[in-house]
N, C-alpha and C positions, 0 to 999 in steps of 0.2 A: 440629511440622513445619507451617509455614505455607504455606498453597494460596493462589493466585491464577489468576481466571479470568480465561481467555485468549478473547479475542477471536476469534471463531472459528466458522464456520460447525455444529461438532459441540457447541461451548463444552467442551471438555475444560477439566478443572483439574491445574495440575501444581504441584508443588514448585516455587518458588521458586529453590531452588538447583538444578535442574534448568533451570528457565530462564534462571542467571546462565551457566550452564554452557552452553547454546546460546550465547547471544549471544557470550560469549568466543570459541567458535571458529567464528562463521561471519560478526561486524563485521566482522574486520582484510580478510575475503576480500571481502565487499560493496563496502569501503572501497575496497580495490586496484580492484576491477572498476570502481566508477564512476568512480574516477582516470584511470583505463586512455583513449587513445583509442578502443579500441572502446566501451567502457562510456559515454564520453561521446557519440559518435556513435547508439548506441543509446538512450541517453536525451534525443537530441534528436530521435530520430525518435518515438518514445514521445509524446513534448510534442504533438510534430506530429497526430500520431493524436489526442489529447485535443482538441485546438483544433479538428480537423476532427469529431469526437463532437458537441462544443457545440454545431458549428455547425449541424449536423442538428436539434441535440435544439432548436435554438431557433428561435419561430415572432414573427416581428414585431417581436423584438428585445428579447421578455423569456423567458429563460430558462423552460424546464417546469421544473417542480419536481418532478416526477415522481422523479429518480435522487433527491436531496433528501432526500423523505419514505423511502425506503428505508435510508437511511445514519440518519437519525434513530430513527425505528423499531424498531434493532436496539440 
């Protein structure tokens, strides 16, 4: 039985066919959501929110690196 580590704040590891088995039943439903107009309206306000993030996190006109080194890090 092959494990693979999942990304993940706890790092659990699971089966592999336990994770094809997620993905199976919860793609088709992400898929529809972000088809959806609401899904899409929600992930443009989503965007919206990130671009207004940046704009905070940015001083002079170059990005902090700060979030960055966080995501590398791990």
């Amino acid at each position: 039985m092959r494990k693979v580590l999942i990304a993940m704040s706890n790092k659990c590891e699971l089966p592999q066919h336990e994770i094809d088995a997620l993905v199976r039943h919860f793609l088709p439903q992400i898929k529809a959501f972000f088809e959806s107009e609401e899904g899409q309206k929600e992930y443009e306000a989503w965007q919206q929110e990130q671009y207004e993030m940046k704009k905070k996190s940015t001083k002079n006109g170059v990005e902090l690196i700060k979030e960055r080194n966080v995501y590398e890090s791990n």
